[in-house]
C-alpha positions in Angstrom: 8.7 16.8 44.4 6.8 17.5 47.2 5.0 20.9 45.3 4.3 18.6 42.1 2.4 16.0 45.1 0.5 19.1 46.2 -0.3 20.6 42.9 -1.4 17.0 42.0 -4.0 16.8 45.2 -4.9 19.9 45.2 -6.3 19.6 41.7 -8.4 16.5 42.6 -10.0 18.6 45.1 -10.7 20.8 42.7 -12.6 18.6 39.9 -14.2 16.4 42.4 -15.5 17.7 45.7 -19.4 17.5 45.9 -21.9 19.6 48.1 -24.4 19.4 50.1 -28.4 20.3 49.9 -31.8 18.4 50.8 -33.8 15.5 50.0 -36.9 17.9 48.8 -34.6 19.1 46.4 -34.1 22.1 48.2 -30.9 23.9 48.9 -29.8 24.5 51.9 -26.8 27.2 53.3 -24.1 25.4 54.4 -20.8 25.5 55.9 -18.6 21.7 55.5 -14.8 21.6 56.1 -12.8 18.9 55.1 -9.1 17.2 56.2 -6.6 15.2 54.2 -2.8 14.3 54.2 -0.8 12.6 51.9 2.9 12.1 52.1 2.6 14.2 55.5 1.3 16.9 53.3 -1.9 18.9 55.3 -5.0 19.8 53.3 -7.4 21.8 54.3 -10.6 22.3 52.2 -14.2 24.7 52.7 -17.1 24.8 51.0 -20.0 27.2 52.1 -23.5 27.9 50.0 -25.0 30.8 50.6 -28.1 33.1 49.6 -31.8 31.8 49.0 -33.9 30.8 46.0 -33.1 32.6 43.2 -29.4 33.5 44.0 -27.0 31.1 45.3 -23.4 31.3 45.7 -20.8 27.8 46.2 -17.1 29.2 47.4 -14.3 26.3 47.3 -11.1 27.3 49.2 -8.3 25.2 49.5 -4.9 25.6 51.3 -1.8 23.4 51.5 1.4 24.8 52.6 2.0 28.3 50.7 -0.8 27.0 48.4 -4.3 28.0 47.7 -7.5 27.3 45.4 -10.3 29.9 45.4 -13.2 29.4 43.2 -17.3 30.7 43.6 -19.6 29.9 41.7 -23.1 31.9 41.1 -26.9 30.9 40.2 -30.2 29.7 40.5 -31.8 26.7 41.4 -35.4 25.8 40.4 -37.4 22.5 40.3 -34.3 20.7 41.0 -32.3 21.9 37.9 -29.0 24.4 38.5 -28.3 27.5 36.1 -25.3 29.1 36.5 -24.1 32.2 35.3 -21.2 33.6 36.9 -17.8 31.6 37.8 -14.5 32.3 39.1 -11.2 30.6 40.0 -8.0 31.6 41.6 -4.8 29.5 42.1 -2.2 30.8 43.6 1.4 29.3 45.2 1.5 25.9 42.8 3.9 27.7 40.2 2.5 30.5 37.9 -0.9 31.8 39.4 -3.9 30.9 37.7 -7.4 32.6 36.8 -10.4 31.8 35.1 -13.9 33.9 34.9 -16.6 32.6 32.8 -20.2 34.3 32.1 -23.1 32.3 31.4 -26.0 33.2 28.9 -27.4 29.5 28.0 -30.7 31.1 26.6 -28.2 32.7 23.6 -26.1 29.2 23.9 -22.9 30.9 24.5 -20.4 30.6 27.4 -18.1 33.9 27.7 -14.5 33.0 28.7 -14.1 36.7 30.4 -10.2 35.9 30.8 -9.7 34.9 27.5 -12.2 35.9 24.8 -10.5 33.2 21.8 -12.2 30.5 24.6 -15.7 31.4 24.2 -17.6 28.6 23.5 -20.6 28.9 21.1 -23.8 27.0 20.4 -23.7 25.2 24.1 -26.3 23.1 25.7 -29.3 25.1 28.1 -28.1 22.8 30.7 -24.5 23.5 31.0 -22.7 24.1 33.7 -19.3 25.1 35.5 -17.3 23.0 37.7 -18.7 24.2 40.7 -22.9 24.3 40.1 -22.4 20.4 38.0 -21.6 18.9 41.5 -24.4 20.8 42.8 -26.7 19.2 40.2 -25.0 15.9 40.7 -25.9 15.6 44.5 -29.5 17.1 43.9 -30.2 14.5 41.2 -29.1 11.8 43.2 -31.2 13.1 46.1 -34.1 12.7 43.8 -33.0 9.1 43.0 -32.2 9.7 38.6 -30.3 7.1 37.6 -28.7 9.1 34.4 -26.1 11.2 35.8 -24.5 12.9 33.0 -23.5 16.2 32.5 -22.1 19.0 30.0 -19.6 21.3 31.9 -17.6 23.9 30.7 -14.1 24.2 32.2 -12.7 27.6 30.7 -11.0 25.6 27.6 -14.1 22.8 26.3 -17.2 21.5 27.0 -16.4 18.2 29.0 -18.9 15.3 29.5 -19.1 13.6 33.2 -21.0 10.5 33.6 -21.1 9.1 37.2 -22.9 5.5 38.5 -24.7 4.5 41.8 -23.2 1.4 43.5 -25.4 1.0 46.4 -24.7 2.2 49.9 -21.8 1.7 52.6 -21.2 3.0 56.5 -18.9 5.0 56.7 -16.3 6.0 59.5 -15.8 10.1 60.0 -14.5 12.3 62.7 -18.2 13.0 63.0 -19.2 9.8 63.6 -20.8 6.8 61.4 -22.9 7.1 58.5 -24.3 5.3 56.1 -23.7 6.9 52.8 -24.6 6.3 48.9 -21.5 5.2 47.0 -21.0 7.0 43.4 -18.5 6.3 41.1 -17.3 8.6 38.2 -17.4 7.0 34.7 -14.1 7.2 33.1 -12.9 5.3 29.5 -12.3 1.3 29.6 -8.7 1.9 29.6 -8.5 4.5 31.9 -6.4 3.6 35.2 -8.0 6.8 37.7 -10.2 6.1 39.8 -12.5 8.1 41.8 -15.4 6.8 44.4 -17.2 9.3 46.8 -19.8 8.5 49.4 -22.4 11.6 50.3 -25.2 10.7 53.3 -28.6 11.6 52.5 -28.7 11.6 56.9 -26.0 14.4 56.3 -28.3 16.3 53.5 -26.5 14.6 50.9 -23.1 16.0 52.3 -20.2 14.5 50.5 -18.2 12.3 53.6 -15.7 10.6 51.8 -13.6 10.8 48.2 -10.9 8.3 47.5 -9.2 8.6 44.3 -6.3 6.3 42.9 -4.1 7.8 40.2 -2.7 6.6 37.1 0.3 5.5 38.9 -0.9 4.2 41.7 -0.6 6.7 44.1 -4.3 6.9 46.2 -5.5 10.7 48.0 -8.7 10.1 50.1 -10.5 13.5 51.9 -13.1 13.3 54.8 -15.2 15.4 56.3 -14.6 16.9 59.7 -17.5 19.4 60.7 -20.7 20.4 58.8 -23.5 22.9 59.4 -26.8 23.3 58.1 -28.8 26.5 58.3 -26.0 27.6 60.8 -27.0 24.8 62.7 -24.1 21.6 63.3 -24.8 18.4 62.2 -23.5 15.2 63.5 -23.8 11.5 63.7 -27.1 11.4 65.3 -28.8 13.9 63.2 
């Protein structure tokens, strides 16, 4: 029971955590670490951007108990619009281990499934991205104030669509202190039951703060962040 509650958390984690970059539509290095606990389960989550224009890498690591996520994801960044083309993914300790490479070459509209060529995906968008870099995209986009926040990412099997909506601005409460942060809600079908909110400060250089999502049935997981530095340099509530 309680491995199928990790496996369950972990993988929200996964599809959902946002980064961090600047208003200018910039990106930043950054170092945020995140806490959770659900059913007296401890979760533990990184993410760090590293490298400069031209070449950027995301990492996502989580751990829970004898669990872990690993996951990177490489490209470039230019007039506010993300490119990847390199991903990776590694889960380990939630049943059989897991893996997933993917190469990107949008300018021959092709996705390479490096694990498993019968997955490459053909005929792709120019602005597709991985699970990783669309969150990136996501957080620059609402940094620039767009209102249409849709996006085409490929997850290894398909191309999947993610709409998310605006709906205004809260304070919120975090170990860091309290912040008033843009609330964004992801688009799911009308008879959907999930539900997933997150709240990222434009203060914080857009730094995702809080996630709460509520499952199908009824169970809710919420993450916040604990520490966060920008160009090596820690941020906090009156910063």
């Amino acid at each position: 029971m309680r491995g199928s509650v990790v496996r369950i958390f972990i993988s929200s984690l996964f599809f959902l955590f946002l980064s961090t970059q600047s208003l200018a539509s910039q990106l930043e290095p950054f170092k945020a670490t995140y806490t959770a606990r659900y059913n007296g389960i401890s979760v533990t989550a990184t993410r760090e951007l590293t490298g400069q224009e031209g070449s950027w890498r995301l990492d996502f690591n989580t751990f829970a108990l004898f669990a872990s996520i690993k996951e990177y994801s490489r490209f470039i960044s230019q007039d506010g619009n993300i490119t990847p083309y390199h991903y990776e993914y590694r889960r380990k300790g939630l049943g059989r281990d897991r893996g997933t490479i993917l190469s990107f070459e949008p300018d021959k509209g092709m996705v390479f499934n490096v694990s498993n060529p019968e997955r490459d995906m053909e005929n792709v968008s120019p602005n597709i991205l991985d699970k990783l870099s669309y969150q990136m995209q996501l957080t620059l986009d609402v940094a620039a104030g767009k209102e249409n926040l849709q996006y085409e990412v490929a997850d290894g099997k398909k191309i999947r669509k993610y709409t998310f909506a605006k709906e205004g601005s809260e304070v919120i409460k975090t170990p860091m202190g309290k912040v008033e942060a843009i609330k964004v809600r992801r688009v799911r079908d009308a008879d959907s039951e999930r539900e997933t909110t997150v709240w990222i400060a434009p203060q914080w250089n857009y730094a995702l703060v809080k996630l709460v999502q509520r499952e199908e049935n009824g169970k809710k997981y919420q993450i916040t962040l604990k520490k966060l530095s920008i160009n090596g340099k820690s941020v906090g509530a009156g910063q």
